[in-house]
N, C-alpha and C positions, 0 to 999 in steps of 0.2 A: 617346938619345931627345931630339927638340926639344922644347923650352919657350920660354916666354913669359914671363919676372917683369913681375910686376903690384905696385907698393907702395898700398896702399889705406892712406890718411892719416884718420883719424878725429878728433876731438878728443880722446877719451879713448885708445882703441886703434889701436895703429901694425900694419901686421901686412906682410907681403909673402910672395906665394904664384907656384910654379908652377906653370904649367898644362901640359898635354900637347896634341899636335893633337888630340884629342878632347873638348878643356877640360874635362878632370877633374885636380882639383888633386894636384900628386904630393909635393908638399914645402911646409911652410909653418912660418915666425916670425913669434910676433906679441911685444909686450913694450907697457908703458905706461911715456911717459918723464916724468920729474918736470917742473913747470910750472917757469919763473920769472916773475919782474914786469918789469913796465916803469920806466918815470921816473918815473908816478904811485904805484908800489906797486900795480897794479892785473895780476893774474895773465896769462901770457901764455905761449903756447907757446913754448920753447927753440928757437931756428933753428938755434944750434949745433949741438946736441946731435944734433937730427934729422937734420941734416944727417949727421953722422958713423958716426948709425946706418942711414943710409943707405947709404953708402958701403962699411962693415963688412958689411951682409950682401951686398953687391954682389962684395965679395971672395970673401966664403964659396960664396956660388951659382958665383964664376968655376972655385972649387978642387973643387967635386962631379964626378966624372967619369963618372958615371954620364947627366950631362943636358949638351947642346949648349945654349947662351943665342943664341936668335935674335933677340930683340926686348924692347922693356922699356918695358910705360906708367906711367901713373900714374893715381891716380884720389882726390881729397881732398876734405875739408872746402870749403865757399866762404867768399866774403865776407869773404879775408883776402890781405892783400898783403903782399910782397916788395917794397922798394927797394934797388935796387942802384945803385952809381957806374960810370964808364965801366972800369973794370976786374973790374966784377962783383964789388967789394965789398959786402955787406950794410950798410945803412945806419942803420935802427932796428929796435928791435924789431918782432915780428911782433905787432902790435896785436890784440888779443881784440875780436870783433865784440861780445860781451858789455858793450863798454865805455859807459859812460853817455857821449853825447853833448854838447856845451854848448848850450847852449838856444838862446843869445841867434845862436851860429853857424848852428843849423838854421834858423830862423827867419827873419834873414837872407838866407840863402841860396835859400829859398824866395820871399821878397818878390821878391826878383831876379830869377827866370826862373817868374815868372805866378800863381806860389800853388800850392800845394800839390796840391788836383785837376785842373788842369792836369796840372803836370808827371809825376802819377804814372801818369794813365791815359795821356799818350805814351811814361814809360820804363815801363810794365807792374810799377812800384816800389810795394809800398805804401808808406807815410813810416816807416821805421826805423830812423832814428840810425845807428848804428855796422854792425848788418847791411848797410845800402847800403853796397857799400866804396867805390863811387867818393865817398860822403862823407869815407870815411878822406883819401884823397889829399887834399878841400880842405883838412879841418880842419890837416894838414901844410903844405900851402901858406900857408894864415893864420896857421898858429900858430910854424911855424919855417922862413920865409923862407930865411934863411941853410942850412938841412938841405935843402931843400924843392929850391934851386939844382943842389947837386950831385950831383941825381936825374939817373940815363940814363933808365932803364928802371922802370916799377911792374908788378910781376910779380903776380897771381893763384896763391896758393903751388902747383896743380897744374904752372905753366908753369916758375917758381921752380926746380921739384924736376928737369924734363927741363932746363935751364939746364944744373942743376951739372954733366950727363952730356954734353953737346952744346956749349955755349958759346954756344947762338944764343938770342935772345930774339924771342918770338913774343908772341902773345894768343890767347885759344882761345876760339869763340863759346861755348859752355855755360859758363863763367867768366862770359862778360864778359855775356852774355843773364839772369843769374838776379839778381833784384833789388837792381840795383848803381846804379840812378838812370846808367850810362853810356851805354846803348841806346833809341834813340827806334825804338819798334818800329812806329811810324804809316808810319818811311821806310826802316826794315831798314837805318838807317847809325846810327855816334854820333849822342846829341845835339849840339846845337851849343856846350853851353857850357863843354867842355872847351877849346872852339878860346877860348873868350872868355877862356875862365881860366888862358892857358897850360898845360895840360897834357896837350892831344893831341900836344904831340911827344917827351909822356914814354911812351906808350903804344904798345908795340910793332906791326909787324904782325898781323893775324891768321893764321889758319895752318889749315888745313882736319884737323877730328880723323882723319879717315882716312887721312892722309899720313904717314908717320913722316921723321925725319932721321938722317944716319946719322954716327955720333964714329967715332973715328980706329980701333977695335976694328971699322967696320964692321958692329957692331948697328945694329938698325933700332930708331931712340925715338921714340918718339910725343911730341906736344905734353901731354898730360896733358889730364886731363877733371874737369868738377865732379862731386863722387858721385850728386847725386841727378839728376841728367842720364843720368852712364852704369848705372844700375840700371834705368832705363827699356829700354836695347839690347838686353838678352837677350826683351824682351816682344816690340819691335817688330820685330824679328828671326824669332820664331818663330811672331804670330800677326799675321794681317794684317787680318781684322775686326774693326771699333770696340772696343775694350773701353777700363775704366779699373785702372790700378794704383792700388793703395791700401796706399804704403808704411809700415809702422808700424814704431814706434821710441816715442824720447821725443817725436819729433813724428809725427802721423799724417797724411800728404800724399796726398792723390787726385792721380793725374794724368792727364790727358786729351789724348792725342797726337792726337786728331779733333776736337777742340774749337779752332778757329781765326777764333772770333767774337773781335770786339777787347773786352778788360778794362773794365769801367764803373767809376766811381768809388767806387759803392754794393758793388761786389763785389771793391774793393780794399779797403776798410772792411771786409769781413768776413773777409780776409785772404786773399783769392786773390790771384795770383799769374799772373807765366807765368816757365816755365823755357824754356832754347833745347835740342834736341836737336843733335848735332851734327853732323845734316845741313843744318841752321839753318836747322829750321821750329820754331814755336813750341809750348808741352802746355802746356795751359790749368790753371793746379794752385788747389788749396786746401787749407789748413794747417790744424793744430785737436792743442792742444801736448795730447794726449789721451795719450800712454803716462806723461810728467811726472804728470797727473791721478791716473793708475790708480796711480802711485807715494806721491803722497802720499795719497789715501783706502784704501788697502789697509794703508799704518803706520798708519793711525786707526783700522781696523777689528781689526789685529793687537790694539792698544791698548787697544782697548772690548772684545773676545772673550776676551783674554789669549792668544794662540794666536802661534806663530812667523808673521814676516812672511810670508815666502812659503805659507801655508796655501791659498791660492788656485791653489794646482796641482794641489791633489787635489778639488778640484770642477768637476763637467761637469755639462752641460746639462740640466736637468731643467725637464720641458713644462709639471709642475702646478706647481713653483714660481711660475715666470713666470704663469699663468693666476692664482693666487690674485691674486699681488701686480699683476695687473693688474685684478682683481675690488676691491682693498682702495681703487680710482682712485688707485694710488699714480701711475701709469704714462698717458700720452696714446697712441692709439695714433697712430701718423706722418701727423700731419695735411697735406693736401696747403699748407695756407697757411703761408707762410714766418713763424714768431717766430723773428726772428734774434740776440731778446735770450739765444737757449738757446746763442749759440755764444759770448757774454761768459763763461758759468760756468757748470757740471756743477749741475745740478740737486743731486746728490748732496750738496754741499759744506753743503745747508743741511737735511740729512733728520734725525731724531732718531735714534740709534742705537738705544734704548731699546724703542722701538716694533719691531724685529727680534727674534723668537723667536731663531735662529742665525746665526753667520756664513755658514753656506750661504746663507739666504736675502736676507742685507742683501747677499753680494757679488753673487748675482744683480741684487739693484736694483742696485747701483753699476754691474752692467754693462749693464743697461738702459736707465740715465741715460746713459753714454757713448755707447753706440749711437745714443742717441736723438740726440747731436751731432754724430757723425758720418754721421747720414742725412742730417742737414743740410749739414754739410759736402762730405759728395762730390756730394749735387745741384747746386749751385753749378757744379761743373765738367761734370756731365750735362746740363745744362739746356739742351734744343734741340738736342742732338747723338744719332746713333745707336746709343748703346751697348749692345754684346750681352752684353757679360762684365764682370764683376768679377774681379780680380785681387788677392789679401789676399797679402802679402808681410811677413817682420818678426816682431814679440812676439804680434802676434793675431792671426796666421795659427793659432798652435798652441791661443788659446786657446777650449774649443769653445762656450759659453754666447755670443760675440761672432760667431762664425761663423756658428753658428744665427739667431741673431736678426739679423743682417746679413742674410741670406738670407731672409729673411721678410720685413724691410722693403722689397726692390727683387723683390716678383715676378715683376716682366716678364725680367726679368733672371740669366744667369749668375751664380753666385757660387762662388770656387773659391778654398781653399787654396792659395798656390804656394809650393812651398820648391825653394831651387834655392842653390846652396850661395855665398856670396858676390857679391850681386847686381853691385855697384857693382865691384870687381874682374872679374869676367867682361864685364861691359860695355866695361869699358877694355881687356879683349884683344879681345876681338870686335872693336872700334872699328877696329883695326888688322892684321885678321885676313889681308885679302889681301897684307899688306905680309911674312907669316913663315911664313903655313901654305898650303902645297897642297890641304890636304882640303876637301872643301866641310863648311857646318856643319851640322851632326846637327838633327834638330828633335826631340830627346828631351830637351833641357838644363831643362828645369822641369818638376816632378814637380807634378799638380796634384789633387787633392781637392775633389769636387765637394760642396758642401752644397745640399741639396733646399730649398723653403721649403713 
């Protein structure tokens, strides 16, 4: 049987899976590898280590004889670099985009190229310290000269990972497009201040995601893709009228592949965004760290109810809960006027637990207050664009008191469950799909559940 290995590099969870020409997974490992630190003592992912368990299961998938290996992408975390020396040594650690930034450098560096709303609305960045990774590179360049020199290449860890396999160093536009302060999106090229800064000639080719290259085995490997780029593929793949994805996690991201009005300043401020797909056009997105939320007000509620954490899985959607607690004015119903102070903090964080008869009912509010941020949040990327569908992917796809009332606040609109079995890993084979599979692709790959409003 042909497959496809896909490594999907997560922060927490490593996992690599193959796929069949039907892209149904037929084999899969995942494993979580221990952290180490950096110089600072500040936690960081293992490059070694990964690296070796990369390679290890690349053996084990060579020894299965039951599957042929055609091809091999990758699909990871962003906003973290690879430096290597002209022998493809690794150079420093893989820096944690978690990492506090130095003030007086950001600031700085800002003065310099216009101020801060300038420069964010031409690279589509909002200002985030260490998540911009092209900020990693300067802060390396300012801070260790001498390390900084005997840079080749700054690898994007997705390009990194097809590196070890291939030997060729590239740049991938969904890497280098998702808010990394490197892409002046006004002119669809770099900004200019890599050239000023010396370090566009650390900065490989780009390399088109649908191309693969091929190592001395003669597989076909792709350049690798950022995840939250290639979980988009399977959507725009299988539907081709406007809708938006709404990927949930510990972060919840709307994304808007129709949305190709340019970023204002005001709705960088509220923490939109744009990601690159990697046919390199832009999806207009918006962030809202709402599964985090749901994680710590659910230990509070455990906490106040006395009940196991997870008690919130055996509660579903109930009509006359929501109607009281909307009768009690605990609750606005989605007013069309933007307060954008509701996307600073969950209303929730400041409700009296006291005043809840049960935890059935206080989680309903808590999911009420989060909904109510995330209506805000995905209009932001809807706003003036056609959209027909919603897309729920992630931890609130399954959960149904979010789905409901999601579906109530956009009635013009689609709203539909999608589970579809490792989004960001199918996107990175699809990515590459003419380069290993003859079959054309099925348009059954996402299973969808429609919620009524």
């Amino acid at each position: 049987m042909n497959v496809v290995a896909i490594f999907d590099i997560g922060k927490t969870n490593k996992k690599v899976f193959l796929f069949d020409e039907n892209y149904k997974i037929v084999w899969e490992k995942s494993v979580n590898l221990d952290e180490t630190t950096d110089e600072d003592g500040f936690p960081c992912e293992d490059i070694d280590v990964l690296k070796n368990w990369i390679l290890d299961r690349l053996s084990e998938i060579k020894e299965l004889t039951s599957y042929v290996l055609k091809a091999i992408n990758f699909s990871t975390y962003g906003a973290s670099f690879v430096y290597i020396d002209e022998n493809g040594k690794v150079l420093t650690p893989l820096y944690n985009y978690l990492k506090d930034y130095p003030e007086e450098l950001k600031s700085g560096f800002y003065e310099k190229y216009k101020g801060e709303e300038k420069f964010a609305v031409k690279t589509a960045s909002p200002v985030l310290g260490s998540l911009n990774s092209g900020m990693q590179i300067y802060r390396l360049k300012e801070e260790k000269p001498e390390l900084f020199e005997k840079v080749k290449y700054c690898l994007h860890l997705p390009q990194y990972l097809s590196f070890l396999l291939t030997n060729e160093a590239f740049a991938d536009i969904t890497s280098i497009g998702c808010h990394t302060n490197l892409w002046n999106f006004k002119k669809m090229k770099y900004h200019k201040w890599l050239q000023n800064e010396g370090i566009s000639e650390k900065i490989p080719p780009l390399h088109f995601g649908k191309d693969v290259l091929k190592n001395e085995d003669d597989l076909a490997i792709g350049v690798g893709l950022h995840d939250s780029s290639s979980a988009i593929i399977p959507y725009t793949i299988n539907f081709t009228e406007p809708f938006v994805l709404l990927s949930t996690g510990t972060w919840s991201i709307s994304l808007n592949p129709f949305n190709n009005k340019p970023l204002t300043f005001e709705e960088l401020q509220q923490d939109c965004l744009c990601y690159m797909q990697y046919t390199e056009k832009p999806v207009k997105a918006a962030r809202l760290f709402s599964g985090n939320e749901h994680e710590v007000q659910a230990k509070r509620l455990a906490a106040h109810f006395n009940v196991p954490f997870d008690s919130f899985k055996d509660v579903y959607f109930d009509k006359k809960i929501v109607a009281t607690l909307r009768s009690m004015n605990f609750q606005i119903i989605y007013p069309k006027k933007y307060d954008f102070d509701i996307l600073k903090e969950c209303p929730f964080q400041k409700r009296d637990l006291s005043t809840f008869k049960s935890y059935e009912i206080a989680y309903h509010q808590l999911m009420l207050d989060l909904v109510e941020q995330q209506v805000f949040s995905t209009n932001l990327v809807i706003h003036n664009s056609p959209v027909k569908k919603i897309f729920v992917d992630g931890g609130f796809s399954k959960n149904s008191i979010f789905m409901n009332l999601l579906a109530e606040a956009f009635p013009d609109v689609e709203v539909y469950a999608a589970s579809m079995a490792q989004a960001s890993a199918l996107g990175a084979a699809l990515a590459i799909h003419e380069n290993w599979n003859p079959k054309p692709i099925q348009n059954d790959l996402i299973d969808l559940k429609f919620y009524k409003h």
